[in-house]
Phi, psi and omega in degrees: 000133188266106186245140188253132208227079183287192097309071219274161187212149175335305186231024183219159202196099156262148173191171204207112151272143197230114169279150176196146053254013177281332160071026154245154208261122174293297169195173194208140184199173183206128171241136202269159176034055163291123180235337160218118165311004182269304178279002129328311201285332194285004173256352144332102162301058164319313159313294174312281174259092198297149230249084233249332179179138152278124173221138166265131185318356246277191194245276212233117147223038166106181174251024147256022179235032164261097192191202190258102180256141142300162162263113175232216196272347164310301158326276198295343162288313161309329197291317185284319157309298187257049178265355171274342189274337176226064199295286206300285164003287168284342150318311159301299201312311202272293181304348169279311196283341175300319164337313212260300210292341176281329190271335149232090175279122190124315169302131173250156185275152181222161172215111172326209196165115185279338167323334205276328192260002157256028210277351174260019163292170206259141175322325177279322187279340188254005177265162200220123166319030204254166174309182184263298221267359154294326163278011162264003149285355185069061169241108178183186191245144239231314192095168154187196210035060150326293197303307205275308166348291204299329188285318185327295186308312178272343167307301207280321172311327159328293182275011182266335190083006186206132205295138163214120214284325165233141195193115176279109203263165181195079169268091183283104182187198208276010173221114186237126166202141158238174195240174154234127189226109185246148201016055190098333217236138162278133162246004183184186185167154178288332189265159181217230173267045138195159194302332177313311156345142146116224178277122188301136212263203162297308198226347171274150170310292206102212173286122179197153184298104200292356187275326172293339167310302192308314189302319182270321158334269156349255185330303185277332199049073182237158207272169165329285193324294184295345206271311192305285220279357155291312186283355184270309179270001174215346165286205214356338151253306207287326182282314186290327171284332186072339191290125173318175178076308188048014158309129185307323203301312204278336153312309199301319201274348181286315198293336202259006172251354161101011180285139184263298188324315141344264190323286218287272170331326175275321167321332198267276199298348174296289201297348187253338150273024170252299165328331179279317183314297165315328169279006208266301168335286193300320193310310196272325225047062173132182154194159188270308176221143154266157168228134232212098142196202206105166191283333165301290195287357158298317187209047150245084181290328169272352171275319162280004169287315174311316169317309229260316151350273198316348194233036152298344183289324194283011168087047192243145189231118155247148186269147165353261190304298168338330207250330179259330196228356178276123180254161191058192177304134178197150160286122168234044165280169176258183193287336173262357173294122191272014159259095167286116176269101182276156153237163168210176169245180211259174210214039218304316186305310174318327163281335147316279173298342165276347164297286189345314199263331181291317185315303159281346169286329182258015153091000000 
């Protein structure tokens, strides 16, 4: 079975057909300055690798929808309910499947749910202080990049060669979240109910005090609208930094250009993932390994020494030159660390198509 897995992006569409269960990849590609998803889609080699299911990443549709779906009008309706909590995220999403269901009709769609693999924290890690009838609204915290966690958790014991019961995932990248993953199972995580939340992002806020929204609402008299797109679009690294954007590289290099705001940004965000790992650590009653990936956490190598530094008491050793000069999945903890610290890259699509495919598979 051929499951074709895109990747949508504003102005953009990557994707990977994958046969399966065999999980090799037929082909993979990614087209730029996409402005209609219809004519994107006709540049699939679809011909070539005929397309058997469509599956999607998707992010938020609330809590009856953390699993594996076919996508029907249920689906798509929930996608549109909780389009104020992931307006960039579920929007692309809802115009890719509409995209897909004109352009291969007959196919079916399916949508992964990044909700879906922390749907087993435990009830005390998903509340939020709010009225009660807000947690009967699904105000409550939900996770995301699921998809990449979830490979993390099965991977890195792959590569230890050994079960490691507790693990801290640190999917670092211009969208940041982690996880605490005990035997496997999420237990806890940084996002909470929606991706804005949680560790700061390139261009997202993160975790902030909801009364200073109300308070710069109030005082300046900006509508719901302006207030969202400052904080989705000029906050966390890029607000803390002044750097446009909030890419780390162009932090690493302003900082390494004498920006002091630049430092101070990279200082922030090391201490509030160094600060989780460590709650995660009480959260699990220990830990076995950390793990390092995402486009940060893959190939910032002073971003993960800076992490890791701060958490010598828990005996985490990183070795150098591992750490600095080493390509691919690898352990770069030192020999003597009573922590293994891995980087890998993470493998969201696969994971994607292997829901997709269990799903069509049980009919």
């Amino acid at each position: 079975m051929n499951i074709l897995v895109p990747n949508l992006g504003s102005t953009s569409l990557k994707y990977q057909i994958l046969d399966m269960p065999s999980e090799s990849v037929l082909a993979r590609g990614k087209l730029e300055r996409v402005s209609d998803y219809r004519e994107a889609i006709r540049q699939i080699p679809s011909a070539e690798h005929p397309v058997h299911a469509v599956a999607f990443k998707a992010v938020h549709a609330g809590p009856h929808y953390r699993g594996t779906f076919r996508i029907d009008d249920g689906v798509i309706a929930a996608l549109e309910q909780f389009l104020p909590a992931a307006p960039a995220h579920n929007a692309i999403y809802l115009a890719g499947i509409r995209a897909f269901r004109e352009s291969m009709p007959g196919v079916p769609l399916i949508a992964a749910f990044e909700t879906e693999f922390h749907a087993t924290m435990p009830d005390y890690a998903t509340r939020y202080g709010v009225p009660a009838d807000w947690l009967e609204s699904g105000i409550h915290r939900y996770g995301f990049h699921g998809a990449s966690h979830q490979y993390v958790s099965r991977r890195v014991p792959a590569m230890l060669g050994e079960p490691v019961p507790r693990l801290v995932s640190c999917h670092l990248g211009g969208s940041s979240s982690i996880c605490a993953i005990l035997d496997g199972k999420s237990v806890d995580t940084t996002m909470g109910f929606s991706p804005q939340s949680g560790l700061e992002n390139s261009t997202r806020h993160g975790d902030l005090d909801v009364w200073a929204v109300l308070y710069m609402m109030q005082r300046n008299g900006w509508s719901l609208e302006e207030t969202g797109k400052q904080l989705t679009r000029t906050g966390g690294l890029a607000g803390l930094s002044g750097v446009p954007g909030g890419d780390l590289r162009d932090l690493e290099a302003a900082a390494a250009a004498g920006n002091s705001e630049a430092v101070n940004a990279l200082e922030v965000f090391a201490y509030q993932v160094r600060k989780t790992i460590g709650a995660y650590a009480a959260a699990m009653e220990g830990l076995n390994c950390i793990a390092f990936t995402g486009g940060i956490g893959e190939n910032s190598a002073g971003l993960r020494e800076a992490v890791c530094r701060g958490l010598s008491f828990m005996k985490v050793r990183l070795d150098e030159d591992r750490n600095e000069k080493g390509e691919g999945d690898r352990v770069i903890s030192g020999d003597f660390s009573k922590i293994n610290v891995v980087v890998l890259t993470t493998n969201e699509e696969l994971v994607v198509a292997r829901r997709a495919y269990a799903l069509l598979a049980d009919g």
